[in-house]
C-alpha positions as CSV (number, residue, x, y, z in Angstrom):
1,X,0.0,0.0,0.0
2,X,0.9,3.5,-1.1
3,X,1.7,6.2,1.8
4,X,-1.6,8.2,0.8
5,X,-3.8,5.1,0.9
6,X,-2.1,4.3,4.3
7,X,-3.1,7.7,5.1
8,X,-6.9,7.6,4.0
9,X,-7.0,4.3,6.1
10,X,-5.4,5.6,9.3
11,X,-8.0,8.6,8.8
12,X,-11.0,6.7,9.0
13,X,-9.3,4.0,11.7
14,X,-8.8,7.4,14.1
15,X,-12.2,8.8,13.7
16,X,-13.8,5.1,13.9
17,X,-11.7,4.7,17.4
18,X,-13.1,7.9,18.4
19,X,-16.9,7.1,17.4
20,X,-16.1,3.7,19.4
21,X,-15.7,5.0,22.7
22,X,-11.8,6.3,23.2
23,X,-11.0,8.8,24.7
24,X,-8.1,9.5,22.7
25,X,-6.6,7.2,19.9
26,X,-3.6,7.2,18.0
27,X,-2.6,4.9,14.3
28,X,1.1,4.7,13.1
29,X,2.2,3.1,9.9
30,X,5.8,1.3,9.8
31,X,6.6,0.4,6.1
32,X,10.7,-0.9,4.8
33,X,11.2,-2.2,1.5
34,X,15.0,-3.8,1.3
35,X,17.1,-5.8,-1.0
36,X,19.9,-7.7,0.0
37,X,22.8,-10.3,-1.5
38,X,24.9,-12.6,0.0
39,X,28.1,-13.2,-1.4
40,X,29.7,-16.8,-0.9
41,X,32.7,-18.8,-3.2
42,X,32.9,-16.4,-5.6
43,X,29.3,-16.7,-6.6
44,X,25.6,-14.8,-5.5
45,X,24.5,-17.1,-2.9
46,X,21.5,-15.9,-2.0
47,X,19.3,-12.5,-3.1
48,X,16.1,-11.2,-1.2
49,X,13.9,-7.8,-2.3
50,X,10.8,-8.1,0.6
51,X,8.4,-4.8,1.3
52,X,7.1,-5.0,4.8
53,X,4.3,-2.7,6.7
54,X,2.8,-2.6,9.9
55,X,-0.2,-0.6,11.1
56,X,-0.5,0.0,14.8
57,X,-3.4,1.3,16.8
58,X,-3.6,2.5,20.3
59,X,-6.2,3.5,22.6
60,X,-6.8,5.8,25.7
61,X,-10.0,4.1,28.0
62,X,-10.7,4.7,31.4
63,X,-6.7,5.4,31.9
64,X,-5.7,2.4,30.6
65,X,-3.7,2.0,26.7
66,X,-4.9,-0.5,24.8
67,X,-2.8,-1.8,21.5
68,X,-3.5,-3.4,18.5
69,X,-1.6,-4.2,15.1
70,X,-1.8,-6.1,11.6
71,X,-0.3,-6.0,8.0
72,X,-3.8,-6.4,6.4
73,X,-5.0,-2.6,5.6
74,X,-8.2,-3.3,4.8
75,X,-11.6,-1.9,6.0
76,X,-12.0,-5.3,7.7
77,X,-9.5,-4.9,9.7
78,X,-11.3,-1.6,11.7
79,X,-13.5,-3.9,13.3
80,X,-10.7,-6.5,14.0
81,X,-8.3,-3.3,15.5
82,X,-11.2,-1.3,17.4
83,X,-12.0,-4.4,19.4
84,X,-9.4,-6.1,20.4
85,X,-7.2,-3.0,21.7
86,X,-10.7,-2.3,23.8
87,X,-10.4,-5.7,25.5
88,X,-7.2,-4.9,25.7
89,X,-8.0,-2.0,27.6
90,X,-9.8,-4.0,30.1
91,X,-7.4,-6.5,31.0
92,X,-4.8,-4.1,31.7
93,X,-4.0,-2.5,35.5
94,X,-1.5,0.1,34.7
95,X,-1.4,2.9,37.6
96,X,0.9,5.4,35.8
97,X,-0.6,7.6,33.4
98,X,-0.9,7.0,29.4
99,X,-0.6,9.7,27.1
100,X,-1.6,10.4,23.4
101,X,0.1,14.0,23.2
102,X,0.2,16.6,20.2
103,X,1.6,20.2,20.4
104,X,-0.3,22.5,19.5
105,X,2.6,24.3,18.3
106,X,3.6,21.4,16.3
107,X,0.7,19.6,14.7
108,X,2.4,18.7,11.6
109,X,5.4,17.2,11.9
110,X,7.6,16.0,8.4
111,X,10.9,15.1,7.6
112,X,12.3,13.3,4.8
113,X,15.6,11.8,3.7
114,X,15.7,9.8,1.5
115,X,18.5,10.6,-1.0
116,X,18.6,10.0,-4.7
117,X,21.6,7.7,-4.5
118,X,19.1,5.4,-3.1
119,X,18.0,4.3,-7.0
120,X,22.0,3.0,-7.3
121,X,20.9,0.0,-5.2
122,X,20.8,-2.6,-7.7
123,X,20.7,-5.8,-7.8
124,X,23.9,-5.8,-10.5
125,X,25.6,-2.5,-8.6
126,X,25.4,-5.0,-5.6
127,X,26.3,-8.3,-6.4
128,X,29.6,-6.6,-8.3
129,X,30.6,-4.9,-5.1
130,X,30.0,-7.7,-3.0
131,X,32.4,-10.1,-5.6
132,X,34.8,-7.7,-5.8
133,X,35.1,-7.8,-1.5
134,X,35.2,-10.9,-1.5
135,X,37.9,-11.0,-4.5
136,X,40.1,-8.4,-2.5
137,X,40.0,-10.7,0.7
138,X,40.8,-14.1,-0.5
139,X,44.1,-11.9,-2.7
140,X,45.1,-9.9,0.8
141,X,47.0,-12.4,2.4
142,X,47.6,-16.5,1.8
143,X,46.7,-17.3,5.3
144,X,43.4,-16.4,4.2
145,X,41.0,-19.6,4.3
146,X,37.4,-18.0,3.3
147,X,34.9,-16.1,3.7
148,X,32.4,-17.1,5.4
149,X,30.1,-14.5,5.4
150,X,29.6,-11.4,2.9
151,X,26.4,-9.6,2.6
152,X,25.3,-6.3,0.9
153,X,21.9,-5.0,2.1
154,X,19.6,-1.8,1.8
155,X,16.3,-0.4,3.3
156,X,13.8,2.7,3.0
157,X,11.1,3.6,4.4
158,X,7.9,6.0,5.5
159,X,7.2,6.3,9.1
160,X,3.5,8.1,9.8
161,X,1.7,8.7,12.9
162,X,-1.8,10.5,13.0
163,X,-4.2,11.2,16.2
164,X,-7.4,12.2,17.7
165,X,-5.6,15.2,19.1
166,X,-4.7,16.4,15.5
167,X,-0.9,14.8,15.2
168,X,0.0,14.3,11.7
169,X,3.7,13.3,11.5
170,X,5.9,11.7,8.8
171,X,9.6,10.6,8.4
172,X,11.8,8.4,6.4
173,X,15.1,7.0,6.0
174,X,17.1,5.2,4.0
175,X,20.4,3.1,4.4
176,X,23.2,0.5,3.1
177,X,25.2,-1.6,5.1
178,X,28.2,-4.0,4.2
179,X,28.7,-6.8,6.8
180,X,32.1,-9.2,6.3
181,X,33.4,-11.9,8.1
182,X,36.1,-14.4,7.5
183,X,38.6,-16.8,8.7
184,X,42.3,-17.7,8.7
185,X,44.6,-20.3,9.9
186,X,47.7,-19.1,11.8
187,X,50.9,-20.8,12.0
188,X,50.3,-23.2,14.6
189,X,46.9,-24.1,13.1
190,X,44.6,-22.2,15.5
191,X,41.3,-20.4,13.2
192,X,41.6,-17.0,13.6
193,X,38.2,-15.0,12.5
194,X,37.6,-11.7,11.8
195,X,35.2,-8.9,10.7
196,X,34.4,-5.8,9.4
197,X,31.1,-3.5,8.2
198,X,29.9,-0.2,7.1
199,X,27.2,2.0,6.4
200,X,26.0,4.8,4.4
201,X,23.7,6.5,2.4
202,X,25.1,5.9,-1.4
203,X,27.2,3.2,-2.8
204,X,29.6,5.0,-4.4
205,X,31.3,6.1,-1.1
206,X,32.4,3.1,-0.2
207,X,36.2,3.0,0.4
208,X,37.5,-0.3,-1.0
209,X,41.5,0.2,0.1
210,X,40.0,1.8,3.3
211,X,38.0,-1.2,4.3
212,X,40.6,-3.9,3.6
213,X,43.1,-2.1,5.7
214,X,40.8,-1.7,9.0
215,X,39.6,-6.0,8.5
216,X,43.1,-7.0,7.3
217,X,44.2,-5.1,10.8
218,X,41.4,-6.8,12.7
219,X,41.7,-10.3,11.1
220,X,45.7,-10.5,10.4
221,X,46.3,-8.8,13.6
222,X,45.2,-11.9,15.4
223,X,47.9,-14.2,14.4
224,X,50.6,-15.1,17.1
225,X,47.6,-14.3,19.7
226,X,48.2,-15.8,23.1
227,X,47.2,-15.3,26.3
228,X,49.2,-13.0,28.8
229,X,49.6,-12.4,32.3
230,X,47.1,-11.4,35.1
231,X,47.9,-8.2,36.4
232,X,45.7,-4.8,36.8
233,X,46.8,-2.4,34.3
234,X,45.6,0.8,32.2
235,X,43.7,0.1,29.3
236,X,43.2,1.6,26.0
237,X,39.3,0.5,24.7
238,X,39.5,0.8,21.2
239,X,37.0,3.1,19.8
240,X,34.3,0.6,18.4
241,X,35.2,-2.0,21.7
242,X,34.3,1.0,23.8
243,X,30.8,1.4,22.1
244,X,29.8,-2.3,22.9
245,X,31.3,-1.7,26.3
246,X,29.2,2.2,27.3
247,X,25.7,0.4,25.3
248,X,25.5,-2.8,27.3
249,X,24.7,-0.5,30.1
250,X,23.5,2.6,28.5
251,X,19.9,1.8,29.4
252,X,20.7,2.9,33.3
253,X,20.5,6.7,31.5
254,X,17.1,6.2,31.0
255,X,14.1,7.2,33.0
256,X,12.2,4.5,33.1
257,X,14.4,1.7,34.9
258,X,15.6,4.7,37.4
259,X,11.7,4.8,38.6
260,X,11.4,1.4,39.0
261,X,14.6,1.0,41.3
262,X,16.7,-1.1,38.0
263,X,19.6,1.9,38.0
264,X,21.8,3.6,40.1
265,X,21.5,6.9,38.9
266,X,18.7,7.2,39.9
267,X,17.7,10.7,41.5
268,X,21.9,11.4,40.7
269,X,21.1,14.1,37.9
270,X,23.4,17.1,38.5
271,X,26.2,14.9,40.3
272,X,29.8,14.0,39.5
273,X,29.4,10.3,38.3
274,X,32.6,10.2,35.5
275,X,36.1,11.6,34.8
276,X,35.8,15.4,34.3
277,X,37.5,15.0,30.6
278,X,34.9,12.6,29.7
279,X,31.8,14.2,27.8
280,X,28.7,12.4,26.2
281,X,26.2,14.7,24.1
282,X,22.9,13.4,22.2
283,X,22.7,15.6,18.6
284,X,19.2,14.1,16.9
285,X,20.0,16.0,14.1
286,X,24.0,15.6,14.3
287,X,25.3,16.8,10.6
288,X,27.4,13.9,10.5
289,X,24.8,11.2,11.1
290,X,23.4,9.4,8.3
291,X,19.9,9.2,10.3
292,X,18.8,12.4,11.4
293,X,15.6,12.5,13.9
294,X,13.7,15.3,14.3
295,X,10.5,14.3,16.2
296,X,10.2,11.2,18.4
297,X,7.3,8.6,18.1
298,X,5.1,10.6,20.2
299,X,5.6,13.6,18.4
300,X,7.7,15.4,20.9
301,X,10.7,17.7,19.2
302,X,13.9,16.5,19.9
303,X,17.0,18.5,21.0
304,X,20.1,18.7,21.6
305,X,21.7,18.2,25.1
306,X,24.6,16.6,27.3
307,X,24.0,13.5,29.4
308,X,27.1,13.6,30.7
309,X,28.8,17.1,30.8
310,X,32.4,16.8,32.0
311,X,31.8,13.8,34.2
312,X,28.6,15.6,35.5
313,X,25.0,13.4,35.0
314,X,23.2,16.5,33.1
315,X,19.9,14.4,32.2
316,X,18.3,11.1,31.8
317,X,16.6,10.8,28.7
318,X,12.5,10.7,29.5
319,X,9.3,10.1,27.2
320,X,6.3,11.5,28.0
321,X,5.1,8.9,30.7
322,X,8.4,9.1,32.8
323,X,8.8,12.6,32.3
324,X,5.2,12.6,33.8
325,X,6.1,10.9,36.7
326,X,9.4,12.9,37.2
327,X,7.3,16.4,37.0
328,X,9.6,17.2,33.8
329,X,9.2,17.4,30.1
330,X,9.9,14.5,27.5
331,X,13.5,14.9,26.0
332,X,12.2,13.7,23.0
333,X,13.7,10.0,23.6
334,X,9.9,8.1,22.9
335,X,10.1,5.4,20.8
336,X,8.2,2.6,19.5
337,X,9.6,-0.8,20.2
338,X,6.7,-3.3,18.6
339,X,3.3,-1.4,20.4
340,X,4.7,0.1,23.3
341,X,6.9,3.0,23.8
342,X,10.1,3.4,25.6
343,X,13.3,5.6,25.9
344,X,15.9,5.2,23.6
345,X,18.8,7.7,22.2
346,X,19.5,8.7,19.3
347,X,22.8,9.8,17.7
348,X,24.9,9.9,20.4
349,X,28.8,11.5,20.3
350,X,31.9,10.7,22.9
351,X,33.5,14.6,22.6
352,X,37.0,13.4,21.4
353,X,39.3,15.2,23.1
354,X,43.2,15.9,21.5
355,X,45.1,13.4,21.3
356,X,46.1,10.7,18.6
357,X,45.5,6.5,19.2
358,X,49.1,6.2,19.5
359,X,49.3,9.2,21.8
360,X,47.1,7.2,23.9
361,X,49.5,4.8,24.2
362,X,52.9,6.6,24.9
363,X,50.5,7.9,27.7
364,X,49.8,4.6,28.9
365,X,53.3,3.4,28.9
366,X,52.5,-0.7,29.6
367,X,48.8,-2.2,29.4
368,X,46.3,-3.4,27.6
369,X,44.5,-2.3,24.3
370,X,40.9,-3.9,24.3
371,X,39.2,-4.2,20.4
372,X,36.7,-6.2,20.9
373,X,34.7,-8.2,23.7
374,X,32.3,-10.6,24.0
375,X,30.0,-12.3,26.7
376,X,28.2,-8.4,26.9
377,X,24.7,-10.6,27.8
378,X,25.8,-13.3,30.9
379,X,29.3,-11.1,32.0
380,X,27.2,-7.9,32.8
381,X,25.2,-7.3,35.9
382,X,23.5,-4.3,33.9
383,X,22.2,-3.3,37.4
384,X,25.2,-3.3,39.8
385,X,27.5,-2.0,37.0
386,X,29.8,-5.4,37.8
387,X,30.9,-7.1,34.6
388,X,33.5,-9.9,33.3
389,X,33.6,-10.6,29.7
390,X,36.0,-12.4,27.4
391,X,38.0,-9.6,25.3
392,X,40.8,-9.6,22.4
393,X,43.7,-6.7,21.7
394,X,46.9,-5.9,21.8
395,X,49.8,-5.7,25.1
396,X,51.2,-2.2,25.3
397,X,54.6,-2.0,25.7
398,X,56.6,0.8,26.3
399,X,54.4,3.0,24.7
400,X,53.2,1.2,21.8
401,X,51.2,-1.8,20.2
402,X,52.5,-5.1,20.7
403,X,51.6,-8.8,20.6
404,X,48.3,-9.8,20.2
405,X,46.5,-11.6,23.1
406,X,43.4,-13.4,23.1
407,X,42.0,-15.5,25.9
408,X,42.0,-12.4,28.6
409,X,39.0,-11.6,30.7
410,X,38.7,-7.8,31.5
411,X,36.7,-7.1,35.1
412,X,35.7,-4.2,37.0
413,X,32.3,-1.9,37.9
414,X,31.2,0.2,35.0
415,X,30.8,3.0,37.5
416,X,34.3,2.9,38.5
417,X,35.6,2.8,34.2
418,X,34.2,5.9,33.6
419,X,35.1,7.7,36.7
420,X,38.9,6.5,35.5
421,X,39.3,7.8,32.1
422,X,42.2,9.6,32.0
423,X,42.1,10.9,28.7
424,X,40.0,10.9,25.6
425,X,41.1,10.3,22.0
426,X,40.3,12.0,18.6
427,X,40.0,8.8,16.7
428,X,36.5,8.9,16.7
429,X,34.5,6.5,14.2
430,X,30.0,5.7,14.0
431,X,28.5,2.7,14.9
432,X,24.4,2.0,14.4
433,X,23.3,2.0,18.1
434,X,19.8,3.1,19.5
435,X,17.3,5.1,17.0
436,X,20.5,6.1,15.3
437,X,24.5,5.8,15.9
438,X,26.9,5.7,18.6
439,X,30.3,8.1,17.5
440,X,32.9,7.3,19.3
441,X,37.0,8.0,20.3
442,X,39.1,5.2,22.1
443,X,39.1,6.1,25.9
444,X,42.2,5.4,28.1
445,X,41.2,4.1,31.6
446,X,44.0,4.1,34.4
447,X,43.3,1.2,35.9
448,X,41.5,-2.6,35.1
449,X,42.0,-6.4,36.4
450,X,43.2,-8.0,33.5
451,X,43.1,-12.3,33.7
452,X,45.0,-14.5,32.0
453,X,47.1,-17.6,32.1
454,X,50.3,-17.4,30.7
455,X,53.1,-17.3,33.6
């Protein structure tokens, strides 16, 4: 279904839900059409072009929030919607207010970004580009084995909310991601296995030389790995190792887990809780981002602002509901995850501060560089802040990189890592995190227990 049919049918759902006895109702309309190839022994092993789309319907009755959603857009379906998110409505027991909100200010709300380098995504563009990765791996080095996994993928798509308060709001997006991974044998016959992505906007801005030298680095890098001793040391986290590490316990900045007793920053906004060189804004319409968000899915403006401003907490993020409950306003952090809405960031930036990876290093003298862990699930206590987790890198040694090691466990409170950054790099790449991405610097942290089990 076309955007404007979806329209004409969210129209009539809204003004049916209101005839049916809501107090206030809301529709959105969710719709991604995507192509993707998978590469595999030098031939297109697989190719998928699918177009999804989801209608959602939500109603206010007697201070309870009933959902509903199908794929079938159909005036059948009214009937089918109407009544079930009523009984849903009367099964429910939640004490904390719901809210169907439009600014009055702000009662039509679009945004779209969909570029025209989105018509280059062909299937023929693709499955060249994915062939010629694959060639360029299998040719970097002899040690080499395969590739197990090479896949080229796009997505677009309209995202539409309308109300009974008069919300009309519409964005889009669009997107291509690259996603690698592939094995080698080292000289004592371990498997060594490695990987690599990106993203963008248009094809023709992918970097072939600059890919293979950051996955040649992060598979080739492994041989000689070995274990090293146990000792408590400072510790560089790689850029991207740092953004698995800060997002496994990110969700302790929201508002919602901090009113129901599940973080311990709770009631902390305006203290000291990190190092005072360590700065984390959200930018929903950062210039560098490939997604930009103007308006979250309750309609609320985003903005800009610091949640951590020179190791101060500045602000959790909040939807309408928690901000409710907090006697503050939404940050514009709502968002849909299946029916219900929750906090979640957007494009989130690490300030890099002045000084090079390798003057990260010199600065640490002897430790550890940390690229990647693993074990971010069952090693973290999400809660507590207390995690354990396998990890891979480098030793540093007098200053610079040295031997791989594998087969380390890095430990410590999450608290206590970002309290002890010393210094912040200006390395600074994007990952896809949240409603948008994560950009990052490699952090140096004075101090972590480091396992291992060589002697």
């Amino acid at each position: 279904m076309d955007i404007k049919s979806a329209e004409r049918f969210m129209e009539k759902l809204v003004k049916a839900g209101k005839e049916y006895g809501f107090e206030e109702c809301e529709a959105s309309y969710a719709s991604e059409s995507s192509m993707s190839i998978d590469i595999l022994d030098g031939e297109v092993s697989s190719y998928e072009s699918s177009a999804t789309s989801t209608l959602s319907f939500r109603g206010l009755k007697n201070g309870q929030m009933g959902y509903c959603s199908t794929n079938i857009l159909e005036d059948s379906s009214i009937d089918y919607l109407l009544k079930s998110t009523m009984e849903n409505c009367e099964v429910l027991n939640d004490e904390d207010p719901q809210f169907i909100y439009c600014d009055e200010k702000n009662k039509d709300l679009y945004f779209s970004q969909v570029t025209d380098a989105y018509s280059k995504n062909t299937y023929k563009s693709f499955s060249e580009l994915g062939l010629k990765i694959e060639k360029a791996i299998l040719d970097a080095d002899p040690r080499i084995d395969a590739v197990d996994y090479l896949s080229v993928a796009c997505s677009t798509g309209p995202y539409l909310i309308i109300n009974s308060k008069g919300l009309h709001s519409y964005r889009d997006s669009d997107g291509i991601s690259i996603v690698v991974s592939a094995r080698a044998t080292d000289e004592d016959g371990s498997v060594k296995s490695g990987d690599h992505f990106w993203i963008g906007k248009d094809i023709d801005e992918f970097d072939l030389d600059k890919f293979m030298d950051v996955f040649s680095e992060k598979l080739l890098g492994k041989m000689g790995a070995r274990s090293c001793r146990s000792s408590n040391c400072s510790v560089v986290f790689k850029a991207e190792a740092f953004q698995q590490f800060f997002m496994a316990f990110f969700g302790n900045f929201t508002a919602t887990p901090m009113q129901r007793g599940l973080s311990l920053l709770a009631d902390r906004e305006g203290e000291t809780i990190a190092s005072s060189v360590f700065t984390l804004k959200e930018e929903p319409m950062y210039e560098k981002a490939l997604t930009k968000i103007p308006f979250d899915d309750e309609g609320v403006l985003t903005s800009a602002k610091a949640i951590i401003d020179k190791g101060v907490f500045a602000t959790a993020l909040y939807d309408l509901k928690s901000a409710y409950k907090a006697g503050r306003e939404s940050t514009g952090n709502g968002f849909r995850g299946g029916s219900s809405v929750s906090e979640m960031p957007t494009n989130l930036i690490v300030e890099a501060g002045d000084k090079s990876f390798d003057e990260l290093l010199e600065e640490a003298g002897e430790g550890i560089i940390l690229t990647d862990l693993s074990g971010l699930h069952a090693g973290v206590n999400s809660i507590s802040g207390d995690f354990s987790l396998l990890c891979e890198g480098y030793l540093i040694e007098n200053g610079k990189k040295g031997r791989p090691v594998e087969q380390i466990t890095v430990a410590g409170n999450f608290y206590d890592v970002i309290k002890s950054i010393k210094s912040v790099g200006n390395d600074i790449i994007n990952l896809p995190s949240g409603e948008g991405e994560f950009f990052t610097p490699s952090v140096l942290v004075s101090s972590l227990a480091i396992s291992g089990d060589e002697e």
